[in-house]
N, CA, C and O of each residue as an XYZ file, in Angstrom:
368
protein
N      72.905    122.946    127.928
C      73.740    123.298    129.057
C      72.939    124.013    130.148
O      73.166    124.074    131.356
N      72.094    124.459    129.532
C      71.175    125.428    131.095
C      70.454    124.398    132.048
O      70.424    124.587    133.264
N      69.801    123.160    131.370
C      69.739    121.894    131.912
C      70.767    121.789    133.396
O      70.222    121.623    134.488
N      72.008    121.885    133.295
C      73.421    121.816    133.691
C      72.835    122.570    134.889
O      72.179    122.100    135.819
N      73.356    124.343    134.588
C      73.166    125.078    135.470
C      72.010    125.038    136.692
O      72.177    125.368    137.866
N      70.631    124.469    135.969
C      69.508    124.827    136.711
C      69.747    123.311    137.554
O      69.385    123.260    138.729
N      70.198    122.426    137.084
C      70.301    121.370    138.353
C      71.487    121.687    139.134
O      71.537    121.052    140.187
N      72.575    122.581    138.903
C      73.631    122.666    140.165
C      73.211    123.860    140.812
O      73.933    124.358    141.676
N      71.657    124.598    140.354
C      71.452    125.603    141.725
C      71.220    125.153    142.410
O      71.957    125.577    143.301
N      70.476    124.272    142.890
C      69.973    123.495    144.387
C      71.028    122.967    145.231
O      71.624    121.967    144.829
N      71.377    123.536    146.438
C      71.829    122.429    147.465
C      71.975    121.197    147.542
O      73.080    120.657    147.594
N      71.271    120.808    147.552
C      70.608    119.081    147.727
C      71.189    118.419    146.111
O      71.838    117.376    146.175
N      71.027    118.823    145.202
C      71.478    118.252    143.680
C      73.281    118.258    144.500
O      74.018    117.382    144.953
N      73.338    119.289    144.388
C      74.660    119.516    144.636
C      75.862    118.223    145.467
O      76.891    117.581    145.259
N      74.903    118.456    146.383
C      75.518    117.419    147.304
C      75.205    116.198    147.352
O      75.720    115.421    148.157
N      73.994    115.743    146.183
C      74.197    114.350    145.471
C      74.959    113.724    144.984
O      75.308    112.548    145.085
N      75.431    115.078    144.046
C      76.723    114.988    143.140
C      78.048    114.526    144.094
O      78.798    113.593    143.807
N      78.139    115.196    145.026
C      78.989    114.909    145.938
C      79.458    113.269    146.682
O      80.365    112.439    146.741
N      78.267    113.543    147.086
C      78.291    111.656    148.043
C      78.208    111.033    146.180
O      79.026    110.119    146.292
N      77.881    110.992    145.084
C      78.163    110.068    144.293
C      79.392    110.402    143.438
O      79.094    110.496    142.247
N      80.386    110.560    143.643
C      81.697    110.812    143.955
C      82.595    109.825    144.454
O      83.685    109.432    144.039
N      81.784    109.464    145.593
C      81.833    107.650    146.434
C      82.204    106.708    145.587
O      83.255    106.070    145.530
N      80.936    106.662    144.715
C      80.710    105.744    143.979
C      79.120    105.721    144.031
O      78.443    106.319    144.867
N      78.587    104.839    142.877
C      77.159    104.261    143.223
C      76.541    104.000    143.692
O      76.823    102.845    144.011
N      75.548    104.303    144.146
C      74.411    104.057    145.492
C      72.733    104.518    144.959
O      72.228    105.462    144.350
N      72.307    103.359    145.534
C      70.955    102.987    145.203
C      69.874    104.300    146.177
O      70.068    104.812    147.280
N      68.551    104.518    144.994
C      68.141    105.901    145.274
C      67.695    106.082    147.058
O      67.809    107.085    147.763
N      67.286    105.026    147.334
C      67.332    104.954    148.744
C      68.135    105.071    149.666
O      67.786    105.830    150.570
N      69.465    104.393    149.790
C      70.585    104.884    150.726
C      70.535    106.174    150.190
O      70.278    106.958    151.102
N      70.667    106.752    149.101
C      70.616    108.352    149.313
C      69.925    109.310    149.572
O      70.354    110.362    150.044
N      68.787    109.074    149.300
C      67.337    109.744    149.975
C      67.801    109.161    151.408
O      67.836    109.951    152.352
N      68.024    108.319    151.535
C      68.470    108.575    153.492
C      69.349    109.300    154.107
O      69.656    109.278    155.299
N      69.777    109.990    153.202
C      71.122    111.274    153.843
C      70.700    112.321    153.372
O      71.431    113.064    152.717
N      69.285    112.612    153.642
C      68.517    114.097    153.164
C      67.532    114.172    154.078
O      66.919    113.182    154.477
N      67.277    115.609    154.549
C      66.062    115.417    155.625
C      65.113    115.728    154.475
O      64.528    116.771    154.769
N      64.708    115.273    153.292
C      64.011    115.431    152.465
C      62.770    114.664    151.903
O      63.174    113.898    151.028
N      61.687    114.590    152.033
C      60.988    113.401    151.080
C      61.287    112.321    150.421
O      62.337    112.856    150.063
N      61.329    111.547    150.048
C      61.165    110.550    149.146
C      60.681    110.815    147.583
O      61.322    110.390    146.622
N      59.658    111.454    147.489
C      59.056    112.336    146.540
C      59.587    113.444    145.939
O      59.388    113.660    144.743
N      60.321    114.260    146.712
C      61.117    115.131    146.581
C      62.369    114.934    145.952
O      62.715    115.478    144.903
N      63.334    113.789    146.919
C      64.242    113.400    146.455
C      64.387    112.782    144.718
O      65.183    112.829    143.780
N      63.210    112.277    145.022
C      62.614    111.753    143.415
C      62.749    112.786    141.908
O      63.130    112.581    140.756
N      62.189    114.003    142.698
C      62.417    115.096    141.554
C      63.897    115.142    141.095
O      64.429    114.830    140.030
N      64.475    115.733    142.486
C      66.036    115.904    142.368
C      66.707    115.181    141.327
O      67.392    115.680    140.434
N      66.439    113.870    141.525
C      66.983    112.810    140.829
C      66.656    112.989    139.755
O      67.699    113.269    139.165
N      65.397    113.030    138.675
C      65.161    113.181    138.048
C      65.420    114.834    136.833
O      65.143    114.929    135.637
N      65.979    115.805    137.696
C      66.607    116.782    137.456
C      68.050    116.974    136.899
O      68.529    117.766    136.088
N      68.644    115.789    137.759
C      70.053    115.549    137.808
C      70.271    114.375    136.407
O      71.204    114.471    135.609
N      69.118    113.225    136.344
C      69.123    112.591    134.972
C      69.046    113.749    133.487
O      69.817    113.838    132.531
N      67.963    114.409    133.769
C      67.947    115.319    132.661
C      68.811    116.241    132.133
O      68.806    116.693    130.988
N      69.927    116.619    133.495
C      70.792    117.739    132.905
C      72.247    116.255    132.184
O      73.182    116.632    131.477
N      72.124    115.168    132.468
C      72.514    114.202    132.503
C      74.050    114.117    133.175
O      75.071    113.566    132.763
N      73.832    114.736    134.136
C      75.323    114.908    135.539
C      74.958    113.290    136.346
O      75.682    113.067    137.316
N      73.827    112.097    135.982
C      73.763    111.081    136.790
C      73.167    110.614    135.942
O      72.272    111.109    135.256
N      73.733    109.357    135.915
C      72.717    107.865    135.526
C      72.034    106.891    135.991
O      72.477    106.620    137.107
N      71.426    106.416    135.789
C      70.445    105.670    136.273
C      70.079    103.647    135.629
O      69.456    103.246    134.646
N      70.896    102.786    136.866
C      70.782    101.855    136.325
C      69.602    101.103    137.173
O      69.557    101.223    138.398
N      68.484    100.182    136.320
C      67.508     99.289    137.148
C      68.242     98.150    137.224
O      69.094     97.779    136.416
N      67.795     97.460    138.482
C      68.319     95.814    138.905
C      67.437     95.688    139.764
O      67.633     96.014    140.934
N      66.072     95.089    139.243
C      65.095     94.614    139.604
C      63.964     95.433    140.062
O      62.915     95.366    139.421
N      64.017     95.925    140.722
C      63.391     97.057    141.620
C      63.963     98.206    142.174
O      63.356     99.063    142.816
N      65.038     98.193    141.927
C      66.414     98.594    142.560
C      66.875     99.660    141.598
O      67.223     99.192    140.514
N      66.984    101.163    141.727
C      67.565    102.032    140.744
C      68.878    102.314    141.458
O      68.752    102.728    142.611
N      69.857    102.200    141.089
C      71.396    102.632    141.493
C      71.958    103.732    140.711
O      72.403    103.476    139.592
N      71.999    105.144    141.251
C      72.396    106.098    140.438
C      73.821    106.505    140.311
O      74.348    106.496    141.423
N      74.517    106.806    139.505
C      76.074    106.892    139.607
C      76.337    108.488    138.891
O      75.713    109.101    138.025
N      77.610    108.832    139.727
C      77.734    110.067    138.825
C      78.492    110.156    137.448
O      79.637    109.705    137.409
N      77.835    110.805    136.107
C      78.406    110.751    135.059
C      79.407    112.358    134.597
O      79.007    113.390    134.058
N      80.519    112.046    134.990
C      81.452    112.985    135.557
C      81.850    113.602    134.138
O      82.671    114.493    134.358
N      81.577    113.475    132.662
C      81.892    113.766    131.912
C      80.920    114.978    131.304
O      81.299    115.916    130.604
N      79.738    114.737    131.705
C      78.794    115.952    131.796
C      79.101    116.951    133.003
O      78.540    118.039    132.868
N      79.865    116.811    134.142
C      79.897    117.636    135.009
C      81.508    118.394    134.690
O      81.711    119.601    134.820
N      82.460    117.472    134.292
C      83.730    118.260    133.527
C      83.626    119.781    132.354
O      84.278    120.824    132.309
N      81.929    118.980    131.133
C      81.765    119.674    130.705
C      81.441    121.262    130.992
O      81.696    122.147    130.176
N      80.917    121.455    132.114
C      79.801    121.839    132.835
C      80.803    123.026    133.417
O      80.664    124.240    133.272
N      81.880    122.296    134.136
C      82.972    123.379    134.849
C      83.830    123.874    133.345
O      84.246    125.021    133.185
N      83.982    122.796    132.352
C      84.831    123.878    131.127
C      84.331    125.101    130.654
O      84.977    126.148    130.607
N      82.974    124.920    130.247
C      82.318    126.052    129.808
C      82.420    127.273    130.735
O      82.348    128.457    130.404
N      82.604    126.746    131.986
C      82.332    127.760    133.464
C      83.809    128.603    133.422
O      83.866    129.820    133.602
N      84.947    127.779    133.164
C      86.011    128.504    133.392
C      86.222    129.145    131.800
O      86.633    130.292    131.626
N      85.973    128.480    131.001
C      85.797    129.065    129.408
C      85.489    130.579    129.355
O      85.948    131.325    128.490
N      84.405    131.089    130.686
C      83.788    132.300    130.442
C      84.204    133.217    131.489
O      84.149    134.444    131.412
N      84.784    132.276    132.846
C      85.539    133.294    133.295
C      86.980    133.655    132.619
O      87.557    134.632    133.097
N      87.562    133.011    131.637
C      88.740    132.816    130.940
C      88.234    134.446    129.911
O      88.908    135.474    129.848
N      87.289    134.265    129.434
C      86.728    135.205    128.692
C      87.005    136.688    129.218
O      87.352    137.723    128.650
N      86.748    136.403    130.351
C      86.434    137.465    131.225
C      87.682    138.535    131.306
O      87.838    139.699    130.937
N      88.342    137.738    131.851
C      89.563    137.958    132.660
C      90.484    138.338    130.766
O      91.333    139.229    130.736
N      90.312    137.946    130.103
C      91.529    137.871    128.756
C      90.173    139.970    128.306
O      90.851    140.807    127.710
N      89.315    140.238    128.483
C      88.372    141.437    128.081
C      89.064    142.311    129.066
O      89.005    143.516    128.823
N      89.678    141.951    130.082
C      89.600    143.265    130.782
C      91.109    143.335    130.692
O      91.389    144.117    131.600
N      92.396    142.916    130.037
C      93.479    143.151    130.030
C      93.706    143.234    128.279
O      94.778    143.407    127.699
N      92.936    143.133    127.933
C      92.962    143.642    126.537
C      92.550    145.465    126.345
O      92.544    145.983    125.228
């Protein structure tokens, strides 16, 4: 899960997550809605595979990344799990 966390600190992850929300889009149309590298964007991506909040399909040359929303559900349960925690410690 820290996987999780350390890819939704960044901006830019963030708002990957976002535009792929859309739907699927190939790593290029999205590296084109970043004033960011190519190289860079590359990491991101590869950040966002590892915490596994995106997948990654090849078609030829062609990587099309999609968001895998069941790792990012997880991601907010645990999140409200501990503010749930929180909040049930201080009225006890």
């Amino acid at each position: 899960m820290a996987d999780v966390f350390k890819a939704l600190a960044h901006p830019v992850r963030r708002e990957v997550l976002k535009v792929l929300r859309e739907g699927p889009m190939t790593a290029g149309d999205l590296a084109d809605r970043f004033p960011v590298s190519k190289p860079t964007m590359s990491v991101h991506f590869n950040t966002l595979k590892d915490a596994g909040l995106i997948r990654a399909e090849r078609h030829g040359t062609t990587i099309r990344y999609r968001l895998n929303a069941g790792a990012a559900e997880e991601a907010l349960a645990l999140l409200m799990g501990l503010v749930g925690s929180k909040g049930e410690e201080d009225t006890a």
